[in-house]
N, C-alpha and C positions, 0 to 999 in steps of 0.2 A: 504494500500500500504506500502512496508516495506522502510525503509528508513536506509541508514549508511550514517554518515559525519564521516569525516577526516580535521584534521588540518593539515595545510600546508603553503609551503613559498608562495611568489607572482611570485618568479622564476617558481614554479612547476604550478601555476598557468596560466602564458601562458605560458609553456609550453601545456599544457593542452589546453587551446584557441585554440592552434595554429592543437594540434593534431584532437579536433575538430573540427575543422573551416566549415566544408564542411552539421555540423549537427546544427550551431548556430541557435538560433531563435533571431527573433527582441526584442519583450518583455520583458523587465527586473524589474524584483523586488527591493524595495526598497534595495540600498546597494550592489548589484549583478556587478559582474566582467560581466560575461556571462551564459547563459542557452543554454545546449546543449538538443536534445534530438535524442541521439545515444545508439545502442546494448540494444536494451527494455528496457532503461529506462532514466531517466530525470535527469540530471548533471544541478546544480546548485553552481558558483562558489561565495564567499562575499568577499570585502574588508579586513574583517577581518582575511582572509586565511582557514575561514572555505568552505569544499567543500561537499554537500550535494547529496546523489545519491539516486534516486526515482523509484521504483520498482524493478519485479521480478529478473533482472538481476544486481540490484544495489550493491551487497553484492559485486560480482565477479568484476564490474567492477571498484570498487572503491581499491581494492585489488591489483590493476596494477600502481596504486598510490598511496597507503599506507598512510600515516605522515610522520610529522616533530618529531616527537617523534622518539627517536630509537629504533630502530628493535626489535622486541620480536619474539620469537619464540615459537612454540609449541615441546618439547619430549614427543616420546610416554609413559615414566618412568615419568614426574617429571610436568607434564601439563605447564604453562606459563613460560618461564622462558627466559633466554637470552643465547645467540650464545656459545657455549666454545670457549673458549679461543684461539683467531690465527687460527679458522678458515677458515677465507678469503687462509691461509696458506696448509689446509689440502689436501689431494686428495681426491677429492668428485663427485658425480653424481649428478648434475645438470636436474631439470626437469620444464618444461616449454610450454606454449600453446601457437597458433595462431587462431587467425578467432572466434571467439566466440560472437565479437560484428559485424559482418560482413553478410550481408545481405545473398550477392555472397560469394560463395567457401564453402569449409570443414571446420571443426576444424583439425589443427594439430598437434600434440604431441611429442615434442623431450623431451629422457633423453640424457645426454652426462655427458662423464670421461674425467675429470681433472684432471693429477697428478700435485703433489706438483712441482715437476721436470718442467712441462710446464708450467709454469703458466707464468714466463716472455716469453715464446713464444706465447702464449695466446696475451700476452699484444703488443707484437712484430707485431703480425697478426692484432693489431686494435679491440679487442673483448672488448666491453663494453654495458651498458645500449642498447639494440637493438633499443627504441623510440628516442636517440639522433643520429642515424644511419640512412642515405638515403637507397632506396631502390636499388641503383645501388653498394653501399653500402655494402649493408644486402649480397648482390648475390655475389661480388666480394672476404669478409670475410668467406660464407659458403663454397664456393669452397676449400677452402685451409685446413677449420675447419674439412669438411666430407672425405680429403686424412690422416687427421692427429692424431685424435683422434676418438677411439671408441662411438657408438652413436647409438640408439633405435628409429625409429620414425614410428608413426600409423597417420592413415589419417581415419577420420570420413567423410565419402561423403555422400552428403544433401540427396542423399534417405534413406539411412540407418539412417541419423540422423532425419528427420522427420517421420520414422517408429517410431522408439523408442518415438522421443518426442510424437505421438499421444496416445501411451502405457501409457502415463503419466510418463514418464520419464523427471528428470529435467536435464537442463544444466550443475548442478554443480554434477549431479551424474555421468550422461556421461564423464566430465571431471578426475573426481575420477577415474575412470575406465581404463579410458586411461592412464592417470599417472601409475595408477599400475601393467597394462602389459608392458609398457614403458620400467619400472623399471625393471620388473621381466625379459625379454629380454635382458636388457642389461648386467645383474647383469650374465646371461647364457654366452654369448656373452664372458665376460671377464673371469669366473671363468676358474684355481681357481682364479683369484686376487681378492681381493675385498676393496672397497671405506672405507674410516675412518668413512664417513659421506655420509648420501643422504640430499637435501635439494629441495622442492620443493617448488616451488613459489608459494605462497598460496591464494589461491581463495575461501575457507570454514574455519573454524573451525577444528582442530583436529579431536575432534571426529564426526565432523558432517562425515569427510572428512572417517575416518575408519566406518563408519554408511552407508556410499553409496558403499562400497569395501566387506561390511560382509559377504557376500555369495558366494565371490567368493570363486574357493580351493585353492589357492595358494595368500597370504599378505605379501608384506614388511613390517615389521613393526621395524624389528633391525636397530639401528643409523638414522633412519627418522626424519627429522626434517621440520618445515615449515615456513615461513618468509615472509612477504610482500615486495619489492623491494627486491626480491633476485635477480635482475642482480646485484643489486651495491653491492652485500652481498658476491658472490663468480662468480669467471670467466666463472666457469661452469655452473652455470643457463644462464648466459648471452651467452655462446656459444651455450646452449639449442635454445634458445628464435631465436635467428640468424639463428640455421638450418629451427628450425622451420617455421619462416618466409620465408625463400628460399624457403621451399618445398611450401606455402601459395603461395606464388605467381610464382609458375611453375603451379603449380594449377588453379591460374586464368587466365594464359595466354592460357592454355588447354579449360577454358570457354569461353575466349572471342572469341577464332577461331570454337567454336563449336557454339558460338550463334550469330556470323558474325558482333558483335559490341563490343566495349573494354569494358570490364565489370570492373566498378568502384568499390572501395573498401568502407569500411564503412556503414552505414547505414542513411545517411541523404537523402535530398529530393533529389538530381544529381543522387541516387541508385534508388529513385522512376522510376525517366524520363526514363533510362537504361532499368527497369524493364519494362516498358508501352511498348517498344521498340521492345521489346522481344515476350511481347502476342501478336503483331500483327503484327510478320513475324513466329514466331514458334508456339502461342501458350500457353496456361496456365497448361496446361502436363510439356511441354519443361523448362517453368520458375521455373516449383514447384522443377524439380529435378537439379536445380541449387540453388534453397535458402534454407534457414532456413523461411520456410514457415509461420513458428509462426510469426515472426517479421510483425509491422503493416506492414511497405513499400508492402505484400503483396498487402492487400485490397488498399493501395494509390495507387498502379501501376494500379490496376484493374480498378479503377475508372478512372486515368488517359487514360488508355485502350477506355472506352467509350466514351470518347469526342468526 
């Protein structure tokens, strides 16, 4: 089982609790804040502000919370290295996922442009970290962000994503994927202008990240850069992140009236119960092409289903 920790504060910490609250488990390990087990894999928090993530999804999701270390980045010229200089300051393309640990709904994908010129309007509008942002929130910032600023977004829906993932396709290649028609859309979309900087919020490796992209015909690969905590990093990841989520949960509000129950977000046991809910007024047709079918809460709901 593959495993990444992260150092981190005890702020980020519950934070973190709080964002998983709904996947906690009772059982604790010696020295443990909490254990979650959410988005395919197993989050282990310690006193010591080490944060430990436990499987196949643990690279990606541990990537949404980065360190207490500062930001490193990847260029595609110069491999490891750090931000240039100001910028938070540049005009930049922002790119950003939703739904990836989420049982219910799509994955969504926003790039979004930032010039240097908005950015106290950005800041004016409320645009920050999208996880310290309520969801009435997220809807009421997106509104203003998708009249005001250019923006790319693709929507992954759970048939076409459990196509591909039985192809043997991974998550984090899907995600790749999306990110770079995102980009390549938006980058159409504005020309000619073009960004100082693109900066994507990073869920792989550099090159793991241009290794899941190599065949397509068409690569960003000019001023690309990549970052963990890139909302705190530039306004325009964080406006990404915000559209993104708006369109996530315009999306879930579309499942929940399609499956005549409010479909809850995340992946802990309350997504199980939901799920049980569902095969035995629609159906196990009905539920597969609302999830990420991989995820256990499947076979839990199913079982739940029989009682």
């Amino acid at each position: 089982m593959a495993n990444t920790v992260i150092q981190t504060t005890k702020d980020t910490i519950e934070k973190m609790k709080s964002h998983y609250k709904h996947a906690l488990i009772e059982k604790l390990p010696p020295g443990a804040v909490f254990v979650a087990k959410s988005s395919g894999c197993t989050i282990t928090a310690y006193k010591s502000g080490k944060v430990m993530f436990q499987g196949a999804n643990g690279e990606g999701e541990a990537s949404r919370w980065g360190s207490s270390a500062p930001a490193k980045v990847k260029s595609p010229s110069k491999g490891t290295a750090t931000l240039p200089e100001n910028f938070a300051n540049w005009s930049v393309i922002g790119s950003d996922e939703v739904g990836t640990g989420d049982f219910f709904g799509p994955i969504t994908v926003v790039s979004a442009y930032v010039k240097k010129e908005q950015i106290p309007l950005m800041k004016e509008l409320g645009v920050k970290d999208s996880k310290n942002l309520s969801d009435p929130q997220i809807i009421s910032i997106a509104r203003d962000l998708i009249s005001t600023i250019p923006y790319s977004l693709l929507i992954l829906h759970n048939p076409k994503y459990n196509e591909m993932q039985a192809k043997g396709m991974t998550q984090g290649k899907m995600k790749a994927l999306l990110h770079n028609k995102a980009i390549l859309n938006l980058l159409e979309k504005m020309a000619p202008e073009q960004p100082e900087g693109i900066l994507i919020d990073q869920f792989v490796e550099k090159n793991t990240y241009f290794k899941h992209i190599a065949a397509q015909t068409k690569i960003q690969r000019e001023r690309v850069y990549f970052s963990t905590k890139g909302e705190s990093i530039h306004l325009a990841v964080a406006a990404a992140s915000i559209i993104a989520r708006y369109a996530f949960l315009k999306e879930m509000d579309k499942l929940s009236a399609k499956a005549g129950v409010e479909i809850p977000k995340g992946a802990g046991k309350h997504v199980d119960v939901a799920a049980a809910k569902i095969i035995k007024r629609k159906g196990i047709e009905e539920l597969q092409s609302m999830t990420k079918w991989h995820f256990a809460n499947s076979e839990k709901a199913m079982r739940l289903a029989r009682k």
